[in-house]
N, C-alpha and C positions, 0 to 999 in steps of 0.2 A: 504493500500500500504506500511506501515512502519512496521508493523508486529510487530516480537515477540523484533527488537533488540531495541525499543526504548520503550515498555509499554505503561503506562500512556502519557510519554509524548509525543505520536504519538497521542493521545486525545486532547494536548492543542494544537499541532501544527492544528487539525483539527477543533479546535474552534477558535481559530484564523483566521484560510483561510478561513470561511466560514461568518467573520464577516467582513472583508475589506472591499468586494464590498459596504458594506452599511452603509460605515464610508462617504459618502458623502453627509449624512445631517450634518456633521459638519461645512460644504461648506456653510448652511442658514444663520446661522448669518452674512454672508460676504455680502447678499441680501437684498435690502432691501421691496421688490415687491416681491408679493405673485406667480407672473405667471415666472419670473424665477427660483425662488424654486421649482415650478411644472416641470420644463422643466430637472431640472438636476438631477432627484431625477428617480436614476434608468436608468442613463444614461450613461457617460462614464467610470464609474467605474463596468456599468454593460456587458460592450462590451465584445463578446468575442474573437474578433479580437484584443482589448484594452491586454486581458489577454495575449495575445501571447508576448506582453514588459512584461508587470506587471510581471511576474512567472518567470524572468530573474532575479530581486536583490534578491526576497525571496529565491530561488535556489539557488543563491550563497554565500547567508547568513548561511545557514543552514547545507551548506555543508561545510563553515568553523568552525560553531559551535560544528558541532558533527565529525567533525573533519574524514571526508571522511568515513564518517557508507554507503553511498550507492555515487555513480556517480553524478556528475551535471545534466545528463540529465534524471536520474533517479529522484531526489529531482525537477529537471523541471514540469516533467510531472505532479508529485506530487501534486505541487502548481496550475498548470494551471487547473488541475482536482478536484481540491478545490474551484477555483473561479466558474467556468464553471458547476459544478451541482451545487453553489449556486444560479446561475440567470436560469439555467434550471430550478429549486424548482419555482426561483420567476414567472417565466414561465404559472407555473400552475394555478397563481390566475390571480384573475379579475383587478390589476391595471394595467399592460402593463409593461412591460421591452425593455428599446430599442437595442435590443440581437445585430444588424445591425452596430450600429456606429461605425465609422463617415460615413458608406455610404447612412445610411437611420434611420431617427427617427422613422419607423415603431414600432407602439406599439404593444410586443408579447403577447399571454394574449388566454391561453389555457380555463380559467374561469374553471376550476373544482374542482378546493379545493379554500375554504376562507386562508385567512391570517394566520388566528388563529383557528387550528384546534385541539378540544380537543385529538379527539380520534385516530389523529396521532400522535400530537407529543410527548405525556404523554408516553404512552406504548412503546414505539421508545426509548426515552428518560432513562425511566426505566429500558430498557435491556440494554441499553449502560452500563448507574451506575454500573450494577451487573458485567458486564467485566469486573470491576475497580477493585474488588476484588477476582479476579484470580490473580494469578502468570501469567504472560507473556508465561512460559514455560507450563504451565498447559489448557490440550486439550479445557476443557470447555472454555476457555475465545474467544479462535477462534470463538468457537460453539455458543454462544452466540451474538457474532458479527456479524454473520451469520442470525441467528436468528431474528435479530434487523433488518437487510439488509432488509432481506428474509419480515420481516412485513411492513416495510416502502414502499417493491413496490408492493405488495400486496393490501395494502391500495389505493393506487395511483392508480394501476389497478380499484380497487371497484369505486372509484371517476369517472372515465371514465366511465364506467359501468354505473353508477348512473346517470352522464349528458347524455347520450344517452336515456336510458328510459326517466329520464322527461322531455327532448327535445320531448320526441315523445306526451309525455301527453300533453303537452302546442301546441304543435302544432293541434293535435285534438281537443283542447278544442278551439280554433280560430277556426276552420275550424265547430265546434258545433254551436258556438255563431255566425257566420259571420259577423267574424272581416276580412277582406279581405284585399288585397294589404298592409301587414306587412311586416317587415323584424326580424325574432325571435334570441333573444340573450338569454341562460340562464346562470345564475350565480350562487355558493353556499353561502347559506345566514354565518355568524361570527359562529367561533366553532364547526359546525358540519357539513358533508353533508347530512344531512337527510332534512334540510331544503332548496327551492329554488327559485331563483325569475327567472322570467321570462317578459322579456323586450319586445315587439310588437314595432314596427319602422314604420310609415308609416309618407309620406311626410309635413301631415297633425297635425298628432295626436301620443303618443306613450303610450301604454297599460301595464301596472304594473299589476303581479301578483305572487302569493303565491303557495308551494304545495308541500307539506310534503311527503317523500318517504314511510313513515310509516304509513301514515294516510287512516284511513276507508275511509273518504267521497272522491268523485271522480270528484267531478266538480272544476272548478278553476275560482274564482272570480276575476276581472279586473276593474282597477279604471284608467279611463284616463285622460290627461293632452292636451289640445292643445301645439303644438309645438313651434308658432308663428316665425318660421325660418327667416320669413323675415326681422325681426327685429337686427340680426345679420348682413344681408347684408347691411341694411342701416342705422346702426351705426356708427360713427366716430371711438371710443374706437376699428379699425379693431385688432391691435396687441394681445390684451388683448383677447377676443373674439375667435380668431383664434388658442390665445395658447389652450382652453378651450373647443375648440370644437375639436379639435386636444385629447384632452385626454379624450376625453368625447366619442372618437371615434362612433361618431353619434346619442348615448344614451343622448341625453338632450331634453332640454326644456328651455325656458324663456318668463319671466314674466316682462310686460313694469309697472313699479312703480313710471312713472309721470317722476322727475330727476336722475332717475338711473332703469340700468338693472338686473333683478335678474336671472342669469342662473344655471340651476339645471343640474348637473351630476348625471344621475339614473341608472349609469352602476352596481352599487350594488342591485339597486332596493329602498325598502322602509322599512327605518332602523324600525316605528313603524306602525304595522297592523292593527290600531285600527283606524288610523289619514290618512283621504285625502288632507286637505291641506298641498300643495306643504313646509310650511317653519315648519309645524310640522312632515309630515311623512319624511322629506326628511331631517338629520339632517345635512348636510355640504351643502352648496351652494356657490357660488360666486356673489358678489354686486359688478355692476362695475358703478363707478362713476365718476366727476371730483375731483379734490383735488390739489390745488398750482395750477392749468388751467393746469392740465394734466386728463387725463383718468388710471383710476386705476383699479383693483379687488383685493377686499378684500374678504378673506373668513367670514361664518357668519355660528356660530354653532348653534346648537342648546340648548335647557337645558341639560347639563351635569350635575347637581345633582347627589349625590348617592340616590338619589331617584329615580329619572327619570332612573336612569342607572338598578337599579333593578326593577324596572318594565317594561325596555325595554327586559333586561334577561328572565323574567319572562314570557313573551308576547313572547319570541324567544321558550321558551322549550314548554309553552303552545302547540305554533305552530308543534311544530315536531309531534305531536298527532293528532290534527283536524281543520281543516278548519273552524273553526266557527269563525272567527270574523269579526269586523265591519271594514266597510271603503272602501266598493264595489261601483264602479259607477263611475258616469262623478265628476271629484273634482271639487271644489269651488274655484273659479277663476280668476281674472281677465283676459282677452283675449283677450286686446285692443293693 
């Protein structure tokens, strides 16, 4: 939208606007509970009714710096269309964006690209740079910007593409096994889409599994968890519970651990394919407990090691290739 009269710095102003919305983990340390960090993280700095003030001082800013290069309502739009395909982007993964607020905490959450995708945003990335060095006035640098556009929704298109097929494969493969009365979520596993999980929902029970876009073998193996739902209803800790099942948008489970709850968010699915228990394959969880005669949730990681971490990599690219690994079947469990 800034074109040839600003160059480069029509780039930082674009790294800029696309960074604001998510300057509101700077807002955690002011928390000191883990479930309102959960709550604000992706929230009202990601509204895009929020954007309709927000792009009011940047626009006004900008248009005294550069000292009336384009209109107020020109440098407006600018800005609001800077925030606005930021949380549409965030849009596309699997954590939720509350697009609504303040009229609804609905979590938006298309699930079609991961967070962290190589093979967007390197190649995206890389045609931008080469813009850097054109001249403003020289045709390629357009053509290359174009370019970049032109592959970024290209990609995004392929993603769509990609959850519809394996939406169809995971629902076949339920309908193979008879797994009955589910509700199917599928999501793209860290880094790429070629890998994906697939979430089964039933009142009961909810079914995890794997399945490579690129992979020979065709069947998809399912490791289940009881859900023990009821255990949320009649617990005390409702706030904490509620915030978590709220972002968990129905993709959990919990586990009664004697004086505390352990609840598992499997909206990602299962970070390692090798592991059925719930506190190895599943590396983020929440423990909610007493603490000073209050009810709390604390998060509980997993091994982060750079060990651990390159063999969970390793175990990811494996995957993209074939289905062979371990950790099929009902997991090991408590389910009291």
């Amino acid at each position: 939208m800034l074109g040839r009269r600003l160059g480069n710095k029509a780039m930082l102003i674009g790294a800029i606007g696309g960074t604001i919305p998510d300057l509101d983990v700077f807002l955690n340390p002011l928390f000191t509970d883990e479930i309102t960090k959960l709550q604000i993280h992706r929230g009202y700095s990601h509204s895009m009714f929020v954007h309709l003030l927000l792009a009011l001082p940047f626009a006004a800013l900008t248009k005294k710096i550069f000292n009336n290069t384009f209109s107020f309502k020109y440098w407006y739009l600018t800005w609001y269309f800077l925030f606005f395909t930021h949380v549409i982007l965030d849009c596309c993964t699997t954590y939720g964006t509350q697009l609504f607020l303040p009229f609804t905490n609905f979590l938006v959450g298309f699930n079609n690209i991961a967070v962290v995708d190589v093979f967007w945003t390197i190649p995206f990335l890389l045609m931008l740079v080469v813009c850097m060095f054109f001249h403003r006035s020289n045709s390629w640098r357009k053509r290359w910007a174009w370019i970049s556009m032109s592959y970024a929704l290209l990609y995004m298109g392929f993603t769509f593409y990609n959850k519809f097929e394996v939406s169809k494969k995971f629902a076949e493969e339920l309908q193979k096994q008879n797994i009955q009365g589910v509700e199917l979520y599928t999501s793209p596993m860290m880094l790429s889409n070629f890998v994906w999980s697939g979430i089964a929902v039933s009142p009961d029970s909810i079914y995890i599994g794997e399945y490579s876009f690129l992979q020979k073998e065709e069947n998809v193996e399912w490791v289940s968890y009881p859900r023990n739902v009821y255990l949320a209803d009649i617990h005390q800790a409702q706030r904490e519970i509620g915030v978590l099942r709220w972002f968990a948008q129905g993709k959990y489970f919990i586990v009664d651990e004697g004086d505390e709850l352990a609840f598992y968010n499997v909206k990602w699915g299962r970070m390692d394919f090798t592991k059925t228990k719930p506190e190895e394959a599943i590396v983020f969880h929440y423990n909610i407990k007493r603490e000073d005669g209050k009810w709390k949730a604390f998060v509980k990681g997993g091994d982060m090691s750079e060990e651990k971490i390159s063999e969970a990599l390793n175990a990811l690219w494996n995957r993209v290739w074939s289905n062979e690994v371990k950790g099929a079947g009902v997991a090991e469990q408590p389910t009291n």
